[in-house]
N, C-alpha and C positions, 0 to 999 in steps of 0.2 A: 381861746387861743387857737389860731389855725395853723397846723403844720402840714403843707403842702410840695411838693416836688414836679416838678411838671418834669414832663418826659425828653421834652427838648432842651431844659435847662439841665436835664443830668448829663444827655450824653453831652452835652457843651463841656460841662464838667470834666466828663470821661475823657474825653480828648488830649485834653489836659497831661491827664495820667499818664508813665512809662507801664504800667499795668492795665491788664483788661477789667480792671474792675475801679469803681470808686467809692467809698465808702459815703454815704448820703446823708444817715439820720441815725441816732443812736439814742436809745431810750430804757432806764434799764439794764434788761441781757435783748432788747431787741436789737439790731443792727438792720439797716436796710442800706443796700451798695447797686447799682446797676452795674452790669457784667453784657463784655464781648469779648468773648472768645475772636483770636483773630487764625482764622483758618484752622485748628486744632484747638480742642477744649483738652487741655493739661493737668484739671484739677485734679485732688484726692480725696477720697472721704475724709469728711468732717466730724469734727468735734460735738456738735453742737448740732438740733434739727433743722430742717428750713426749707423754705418754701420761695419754690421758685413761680413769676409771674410773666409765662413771653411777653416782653414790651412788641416788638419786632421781628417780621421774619421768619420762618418757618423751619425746619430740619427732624432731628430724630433726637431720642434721647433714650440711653441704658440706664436702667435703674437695677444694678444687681445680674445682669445678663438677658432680661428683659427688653426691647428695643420697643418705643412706643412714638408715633408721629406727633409732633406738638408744633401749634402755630399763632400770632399772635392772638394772645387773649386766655391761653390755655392756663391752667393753676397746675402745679407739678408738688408733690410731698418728698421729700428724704430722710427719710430717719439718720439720727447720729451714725455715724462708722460706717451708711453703704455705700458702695459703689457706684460712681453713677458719673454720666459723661455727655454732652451732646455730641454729634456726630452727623456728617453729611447738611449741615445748615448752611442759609444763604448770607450772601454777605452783609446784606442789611441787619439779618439777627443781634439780638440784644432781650436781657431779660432782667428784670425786679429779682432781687435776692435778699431773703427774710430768713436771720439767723434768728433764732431765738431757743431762754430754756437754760437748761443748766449741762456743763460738759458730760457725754453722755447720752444726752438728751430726754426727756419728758416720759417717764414710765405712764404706760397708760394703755388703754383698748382703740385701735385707730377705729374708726365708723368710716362709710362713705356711703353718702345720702341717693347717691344715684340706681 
């Protein structure tokens, strides 16, 4: 079985929405939604870990008081509870949002291969 999402059939989706986000595919505790902030990202820490995928567009992003450049293609981590915001992006932006895990989020040892 192929479950796939193309990028232009979300934001068609998205558009749709009175919300900057759409909620895509749910599997599990996975969730996957594309998300556009429109000129201010309002969110709050989450429940739940996730990962963010730029679809589009380029800007900045606080992870915790941290400011790091991110642009399409970029993979971004959040652990449950932190803070984290984009900020100064373009209007084309949009990103892949992958909840998953249990509230809380996934006790463990994060690694990063690079």
């Amino acid at each position: 079985m192929l479950n796939q999402i193309a990028l232009a059939d979300a934001a068609n989706a998205l558009r749709k929405e009175e919300k900057p986000f759409k909620v895509l595919f749910e599997h599990g505790t996975l969730s996957v939604e594309l998300y556009k902030p429109d000129k201010v990202d309002n969110q709050n820490p989450h429940e739940r870990d996730e990962v963010y995928v730029i679809a589009a567009g380029s800007g900045q992003f606080i992870l915790e008081g941290e400011i790091t450049e991110v642009k399409a293609g970029d993979f971004l981590f959040v652990p449950a509870g932190a803070y984290h915001k984009f900020i100064n992006f373009t209007a084309d932006f949009s990103t892949w949002v992958l909840f998953y895990g249990p509230s809380g989020g996934e006790k463990g040892m994060t690694t990063n291969y690079l």
